[in-house]
DSSP file (Angstrom, degrees, kcal/mol; ACC not computed):
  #  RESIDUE AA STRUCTURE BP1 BP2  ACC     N-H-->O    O-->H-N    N-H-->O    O-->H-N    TCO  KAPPA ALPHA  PHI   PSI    X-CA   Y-CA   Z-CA
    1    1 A X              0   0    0      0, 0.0     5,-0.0     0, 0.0     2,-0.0   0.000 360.0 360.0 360.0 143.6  113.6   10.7  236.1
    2    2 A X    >   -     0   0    0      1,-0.1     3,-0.6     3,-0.0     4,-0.3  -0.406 360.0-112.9 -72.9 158.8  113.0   12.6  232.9
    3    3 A X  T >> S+     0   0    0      1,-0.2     3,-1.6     2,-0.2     4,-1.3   0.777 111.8  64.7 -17.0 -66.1  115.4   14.8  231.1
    4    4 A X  H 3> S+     0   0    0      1,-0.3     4,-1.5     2,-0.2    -1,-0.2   0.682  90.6  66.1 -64.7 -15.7  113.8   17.7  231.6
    5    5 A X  H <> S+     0   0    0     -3,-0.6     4,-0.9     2,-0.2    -1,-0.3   0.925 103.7  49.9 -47.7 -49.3  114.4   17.3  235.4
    6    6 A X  H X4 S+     0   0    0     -3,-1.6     3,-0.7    -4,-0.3    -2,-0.2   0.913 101.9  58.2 -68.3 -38.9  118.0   17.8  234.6
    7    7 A X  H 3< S+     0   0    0     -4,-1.3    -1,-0.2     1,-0.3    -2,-0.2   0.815 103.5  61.6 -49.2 -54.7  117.4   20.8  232.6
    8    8 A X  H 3< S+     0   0    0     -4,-1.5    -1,-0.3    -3,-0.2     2,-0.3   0.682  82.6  89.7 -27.4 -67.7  115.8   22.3  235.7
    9    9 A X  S << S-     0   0    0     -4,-0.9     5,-0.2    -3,-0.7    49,-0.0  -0.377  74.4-129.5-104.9 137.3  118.2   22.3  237.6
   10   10 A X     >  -     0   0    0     -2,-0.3     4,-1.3     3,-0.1    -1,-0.1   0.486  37.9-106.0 -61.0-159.5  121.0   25.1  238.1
   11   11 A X  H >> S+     0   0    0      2,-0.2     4,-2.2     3,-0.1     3,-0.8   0.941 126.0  56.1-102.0 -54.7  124.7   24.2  237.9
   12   12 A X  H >> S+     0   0    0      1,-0.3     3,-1.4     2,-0.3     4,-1.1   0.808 107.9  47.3 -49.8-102.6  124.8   24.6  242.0
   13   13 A X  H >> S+     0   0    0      1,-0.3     4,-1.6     2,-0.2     3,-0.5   0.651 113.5  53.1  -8.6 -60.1  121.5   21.7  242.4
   14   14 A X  H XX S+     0   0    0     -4,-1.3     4,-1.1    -3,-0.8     3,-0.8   0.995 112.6  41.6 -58.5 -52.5  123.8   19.6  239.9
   15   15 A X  H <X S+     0   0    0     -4,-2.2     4,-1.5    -3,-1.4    -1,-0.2   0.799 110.9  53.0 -55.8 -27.9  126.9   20.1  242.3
   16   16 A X  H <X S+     0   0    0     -4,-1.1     4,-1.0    -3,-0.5    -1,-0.3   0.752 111.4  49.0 -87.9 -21.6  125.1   19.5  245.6
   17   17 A X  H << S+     0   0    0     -4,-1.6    -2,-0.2    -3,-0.8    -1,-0.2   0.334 119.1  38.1 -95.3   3.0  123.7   16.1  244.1
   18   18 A X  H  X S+     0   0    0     -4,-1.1     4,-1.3    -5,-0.2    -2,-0.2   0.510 110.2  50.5-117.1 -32.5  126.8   15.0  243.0
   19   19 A X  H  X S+     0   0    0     -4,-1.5     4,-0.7    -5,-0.5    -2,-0.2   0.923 118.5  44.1 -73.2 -28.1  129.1   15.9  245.3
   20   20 A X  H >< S+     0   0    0     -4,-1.0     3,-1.2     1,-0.2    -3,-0.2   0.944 112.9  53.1 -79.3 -27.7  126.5   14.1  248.3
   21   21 A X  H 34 S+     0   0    0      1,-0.3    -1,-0.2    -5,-0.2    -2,-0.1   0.913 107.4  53.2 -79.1 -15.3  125.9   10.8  245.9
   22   22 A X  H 3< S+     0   0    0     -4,-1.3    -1,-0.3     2,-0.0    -2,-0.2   0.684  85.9  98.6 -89.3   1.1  129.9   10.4  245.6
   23   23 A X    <<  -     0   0    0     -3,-1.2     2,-0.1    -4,-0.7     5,-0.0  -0.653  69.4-143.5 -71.5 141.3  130.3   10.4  249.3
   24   24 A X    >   -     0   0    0     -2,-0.1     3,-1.0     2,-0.0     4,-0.2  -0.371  56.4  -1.8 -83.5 158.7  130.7    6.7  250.8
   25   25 A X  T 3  S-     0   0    0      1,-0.2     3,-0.4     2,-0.2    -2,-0.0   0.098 125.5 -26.4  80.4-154.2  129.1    5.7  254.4
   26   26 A X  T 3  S+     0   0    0      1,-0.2    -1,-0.2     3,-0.0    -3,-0.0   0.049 123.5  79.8 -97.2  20.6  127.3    7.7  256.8
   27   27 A X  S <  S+     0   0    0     -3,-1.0     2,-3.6     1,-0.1    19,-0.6   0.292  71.7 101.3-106.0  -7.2  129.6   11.3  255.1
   28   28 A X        +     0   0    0     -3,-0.4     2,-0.3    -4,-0.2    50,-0.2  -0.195  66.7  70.0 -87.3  73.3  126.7   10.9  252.5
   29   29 A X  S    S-     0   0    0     -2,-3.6    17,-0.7    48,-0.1     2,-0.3  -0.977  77.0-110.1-161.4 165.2  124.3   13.9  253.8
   30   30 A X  E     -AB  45  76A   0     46,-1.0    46,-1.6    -2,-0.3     2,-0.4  -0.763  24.2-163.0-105.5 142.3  124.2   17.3  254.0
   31   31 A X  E     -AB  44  75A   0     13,-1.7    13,-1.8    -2,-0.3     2,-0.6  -0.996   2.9-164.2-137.0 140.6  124.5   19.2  257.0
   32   32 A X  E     +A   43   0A   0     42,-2.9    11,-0.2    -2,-0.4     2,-0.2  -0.871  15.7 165.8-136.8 132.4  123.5   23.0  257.8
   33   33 A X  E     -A   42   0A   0      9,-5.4     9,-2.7    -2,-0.6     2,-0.4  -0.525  33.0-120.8-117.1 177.8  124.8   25.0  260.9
   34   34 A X  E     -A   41   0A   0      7,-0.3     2,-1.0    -2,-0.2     7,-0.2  -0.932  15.5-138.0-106.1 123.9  124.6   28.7  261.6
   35   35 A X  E >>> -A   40   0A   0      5,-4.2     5,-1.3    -2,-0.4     3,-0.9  -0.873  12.6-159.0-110.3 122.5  127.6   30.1  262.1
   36   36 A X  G >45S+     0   0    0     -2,-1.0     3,-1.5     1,-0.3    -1,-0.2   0.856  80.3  55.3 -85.8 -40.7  126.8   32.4  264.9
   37   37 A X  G 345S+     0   0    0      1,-0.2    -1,-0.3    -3,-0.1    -2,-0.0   0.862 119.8  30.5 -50.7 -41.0  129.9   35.0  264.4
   38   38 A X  G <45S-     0   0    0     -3,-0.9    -1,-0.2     2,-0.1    -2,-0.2   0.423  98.8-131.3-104.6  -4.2  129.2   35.8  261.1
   39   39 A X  T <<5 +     0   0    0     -3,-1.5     2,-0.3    -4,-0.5    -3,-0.2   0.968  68.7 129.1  50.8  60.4  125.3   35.3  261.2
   40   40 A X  E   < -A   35   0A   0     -5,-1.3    -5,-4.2    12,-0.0     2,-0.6  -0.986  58.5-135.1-135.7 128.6  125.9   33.0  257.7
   41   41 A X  E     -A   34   0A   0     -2,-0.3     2,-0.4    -7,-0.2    -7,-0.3  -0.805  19.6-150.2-109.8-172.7  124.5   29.9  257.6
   42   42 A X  E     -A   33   0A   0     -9,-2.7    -9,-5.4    -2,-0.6     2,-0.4  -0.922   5.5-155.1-139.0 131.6  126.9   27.2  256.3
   43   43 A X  E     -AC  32  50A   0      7,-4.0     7,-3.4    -2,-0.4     2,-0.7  -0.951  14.6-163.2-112.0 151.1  125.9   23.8  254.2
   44   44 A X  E     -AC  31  49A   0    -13,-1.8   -13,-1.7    -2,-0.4     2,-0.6  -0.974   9.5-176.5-128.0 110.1  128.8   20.7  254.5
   45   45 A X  E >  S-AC  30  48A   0      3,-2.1     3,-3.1    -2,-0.7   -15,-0.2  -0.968  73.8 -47.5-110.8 152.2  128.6   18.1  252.2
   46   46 A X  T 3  S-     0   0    0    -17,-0.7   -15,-0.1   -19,-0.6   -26,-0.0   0.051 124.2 -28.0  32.4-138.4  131.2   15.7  253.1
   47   47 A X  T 3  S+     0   0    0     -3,-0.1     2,-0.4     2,-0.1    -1,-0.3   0.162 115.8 110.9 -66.3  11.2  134.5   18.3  253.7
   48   48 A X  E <   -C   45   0A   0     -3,-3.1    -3,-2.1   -29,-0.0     2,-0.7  -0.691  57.2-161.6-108.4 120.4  132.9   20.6  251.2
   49   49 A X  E     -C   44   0A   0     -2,-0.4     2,-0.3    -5,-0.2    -5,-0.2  -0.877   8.1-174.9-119.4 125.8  131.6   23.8  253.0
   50   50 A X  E     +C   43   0A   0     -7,-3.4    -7,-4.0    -2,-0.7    -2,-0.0  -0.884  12.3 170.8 -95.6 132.9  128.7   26.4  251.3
   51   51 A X        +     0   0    0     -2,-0.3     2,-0.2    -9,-0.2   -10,-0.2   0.089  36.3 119.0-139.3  29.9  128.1   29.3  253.0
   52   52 A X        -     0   0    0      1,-0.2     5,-0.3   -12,-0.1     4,-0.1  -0.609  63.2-139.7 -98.2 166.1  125.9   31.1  250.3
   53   53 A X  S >> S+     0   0    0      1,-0.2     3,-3.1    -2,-0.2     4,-1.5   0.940 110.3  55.5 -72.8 -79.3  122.5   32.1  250.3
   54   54 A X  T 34 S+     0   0    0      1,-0.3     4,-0.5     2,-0.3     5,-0.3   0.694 110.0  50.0  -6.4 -48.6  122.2   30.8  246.4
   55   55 A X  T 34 S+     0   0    0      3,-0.2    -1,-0.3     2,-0.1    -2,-0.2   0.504 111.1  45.4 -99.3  30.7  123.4   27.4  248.0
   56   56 A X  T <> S+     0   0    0     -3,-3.1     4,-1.5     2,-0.1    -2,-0.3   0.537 118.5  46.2-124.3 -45.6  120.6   27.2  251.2
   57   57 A X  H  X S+     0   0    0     -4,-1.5     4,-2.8    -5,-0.3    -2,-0.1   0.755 111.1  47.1 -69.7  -2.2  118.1   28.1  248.7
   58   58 A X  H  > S+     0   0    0     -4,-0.5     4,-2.1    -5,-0.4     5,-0.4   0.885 120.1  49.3 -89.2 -39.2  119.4   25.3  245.6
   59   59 A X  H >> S+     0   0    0      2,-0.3     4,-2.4     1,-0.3     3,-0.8   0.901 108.7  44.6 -81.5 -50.8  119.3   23.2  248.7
   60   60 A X  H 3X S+     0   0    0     -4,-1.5     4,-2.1     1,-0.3    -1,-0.3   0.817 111.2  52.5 -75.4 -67.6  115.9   24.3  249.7
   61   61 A X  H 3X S+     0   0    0     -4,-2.8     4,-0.7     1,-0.2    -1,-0.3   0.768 108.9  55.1 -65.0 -27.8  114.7   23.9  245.8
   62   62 A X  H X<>S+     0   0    0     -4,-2.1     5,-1.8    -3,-0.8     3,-1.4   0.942 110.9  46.8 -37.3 -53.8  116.3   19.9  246.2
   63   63 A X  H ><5S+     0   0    0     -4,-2.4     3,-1.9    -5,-0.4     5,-0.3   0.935 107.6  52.1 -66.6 -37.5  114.1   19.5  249.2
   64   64 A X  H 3<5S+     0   0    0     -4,-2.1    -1,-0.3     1,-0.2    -2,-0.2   0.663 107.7  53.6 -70.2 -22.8  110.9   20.8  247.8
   65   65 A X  T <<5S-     0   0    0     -3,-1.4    -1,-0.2    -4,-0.7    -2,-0.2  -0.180 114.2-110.9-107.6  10.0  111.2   18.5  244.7
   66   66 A X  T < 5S+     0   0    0     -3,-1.9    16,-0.4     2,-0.2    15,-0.4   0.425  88.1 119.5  66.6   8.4  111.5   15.4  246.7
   67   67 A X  S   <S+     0   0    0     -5,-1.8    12,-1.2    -6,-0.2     2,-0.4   0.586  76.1  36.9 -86.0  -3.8  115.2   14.9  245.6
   68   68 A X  E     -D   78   0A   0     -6,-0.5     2,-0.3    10,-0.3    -2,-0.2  -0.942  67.3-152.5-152.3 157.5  116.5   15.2  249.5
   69   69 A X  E     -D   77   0A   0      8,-1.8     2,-1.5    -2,-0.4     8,-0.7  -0.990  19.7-128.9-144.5 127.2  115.0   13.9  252.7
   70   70 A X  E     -D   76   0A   0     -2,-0.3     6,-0.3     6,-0.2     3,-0.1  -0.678  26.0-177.8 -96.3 107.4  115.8   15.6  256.1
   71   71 A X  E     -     0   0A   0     -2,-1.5     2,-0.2     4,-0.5    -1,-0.2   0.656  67.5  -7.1 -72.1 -19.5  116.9   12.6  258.3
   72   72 A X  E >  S-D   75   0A   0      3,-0.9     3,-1.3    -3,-0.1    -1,-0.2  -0.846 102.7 -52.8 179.1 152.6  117.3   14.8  261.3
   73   73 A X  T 3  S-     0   0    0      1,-0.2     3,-0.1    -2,-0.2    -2,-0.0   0.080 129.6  -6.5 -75.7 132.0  117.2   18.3  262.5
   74   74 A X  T 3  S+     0   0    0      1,-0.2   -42,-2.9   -43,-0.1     2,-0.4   0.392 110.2 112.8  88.5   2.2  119.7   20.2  260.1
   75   75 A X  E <   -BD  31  72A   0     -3,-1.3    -3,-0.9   -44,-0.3    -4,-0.5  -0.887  47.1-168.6-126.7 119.4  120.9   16.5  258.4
   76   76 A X  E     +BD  30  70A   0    -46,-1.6   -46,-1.0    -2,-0.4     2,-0.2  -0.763   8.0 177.9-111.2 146.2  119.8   16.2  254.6
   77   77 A X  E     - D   0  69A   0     -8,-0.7    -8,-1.8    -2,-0.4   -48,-0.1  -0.846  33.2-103.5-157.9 136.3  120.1   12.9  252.6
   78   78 A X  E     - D   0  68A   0     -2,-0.2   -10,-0.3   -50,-0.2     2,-0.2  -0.106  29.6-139.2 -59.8 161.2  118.9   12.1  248.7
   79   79 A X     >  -     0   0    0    -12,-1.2     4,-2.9   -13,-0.1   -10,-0.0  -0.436  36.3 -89.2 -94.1 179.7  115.7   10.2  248.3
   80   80 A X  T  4 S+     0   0    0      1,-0.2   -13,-0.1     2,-0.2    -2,-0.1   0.332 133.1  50.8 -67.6  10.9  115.6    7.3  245.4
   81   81 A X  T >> S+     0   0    0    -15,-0.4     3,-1.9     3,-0.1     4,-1.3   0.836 107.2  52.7-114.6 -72.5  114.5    9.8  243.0
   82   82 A X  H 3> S+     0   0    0    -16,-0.4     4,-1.9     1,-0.4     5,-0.3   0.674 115.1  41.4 -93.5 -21.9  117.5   12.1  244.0
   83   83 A X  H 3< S+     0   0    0     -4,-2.9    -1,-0.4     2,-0.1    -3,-0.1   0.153 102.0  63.0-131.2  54.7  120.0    9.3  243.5
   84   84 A X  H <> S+     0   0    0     -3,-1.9     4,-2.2     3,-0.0    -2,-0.2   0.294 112.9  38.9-106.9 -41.8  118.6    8.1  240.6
   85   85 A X  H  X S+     0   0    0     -4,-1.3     4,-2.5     2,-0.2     5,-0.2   0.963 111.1  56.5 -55.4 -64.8  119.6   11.9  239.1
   86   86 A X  H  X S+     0   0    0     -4,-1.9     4,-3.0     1,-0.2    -1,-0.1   0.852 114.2  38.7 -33.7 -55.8  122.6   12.1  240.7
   87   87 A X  H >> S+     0   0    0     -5,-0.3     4,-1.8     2,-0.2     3,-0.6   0.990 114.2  50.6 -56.5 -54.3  123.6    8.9  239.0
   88   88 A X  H 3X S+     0   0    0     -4,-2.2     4,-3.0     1,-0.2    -2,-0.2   0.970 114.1  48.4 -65.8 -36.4  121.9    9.5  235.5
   89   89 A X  H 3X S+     0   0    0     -4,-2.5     4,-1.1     1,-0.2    -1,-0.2   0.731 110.3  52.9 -83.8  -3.7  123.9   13.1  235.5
   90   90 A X  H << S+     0   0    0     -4,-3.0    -1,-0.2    -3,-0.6    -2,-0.2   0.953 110.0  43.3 -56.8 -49.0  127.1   11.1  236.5
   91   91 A X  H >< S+     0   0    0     -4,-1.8     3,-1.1     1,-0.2    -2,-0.2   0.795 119.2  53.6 -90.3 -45.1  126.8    8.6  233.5
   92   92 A X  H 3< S+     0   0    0     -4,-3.0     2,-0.2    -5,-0.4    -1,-0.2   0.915 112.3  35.9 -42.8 -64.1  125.9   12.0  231.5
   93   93 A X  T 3<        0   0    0     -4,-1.1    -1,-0.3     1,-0.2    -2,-0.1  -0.546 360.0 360.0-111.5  34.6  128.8   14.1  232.4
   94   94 A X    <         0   0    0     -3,-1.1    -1,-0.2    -2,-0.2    -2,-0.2   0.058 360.0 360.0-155.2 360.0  131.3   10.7  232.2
């Protein structure tokens, strides 16, 4: 993926595509509930819980841009493009 992909993307997009590409196993997805008391909905990567609008919409801009793939209602997972990024802004930032 080019450079300017990375550029694109906010510090929140970097953080939700690195915190899911270091997760091992079947904890490497995103998941997003409503949490009916608070009317919020809430994203969980691995033990990591979001509950901002800013991070259902970064999530939102992921999806739209082919970098995440909805495996099942509410269930997010990167595509090869999205952990091909993930990686190259690991190697970056290392």
């Amino acid at each position: 993926m080019p450079e300017a992909a990375v550029v694109d993307l906010t510090s929140l997009q970097q953080k939700i595509l690195l915190e899911t590409y270091a997760l091992k196993g079947r904890q490497k997805q995103i998941q997003v509930v409503r949490n009916q008391k608070q009317h919020q909905v809430l994203m969980n990567i691995g033990e990591r819980h979001l509950g901002s609008d800013q991070a259902v919409d970064a999530l939102s801009n992921l999806y739209s841009r082919g970098l995440l793939h909805q495996e099942g209602l509410n269930r997010f997972v990167l595509t090869e493009a999205g952990q091909q990024l993930a990686k190259d802004l690991t190697q970056s930032k290392g």
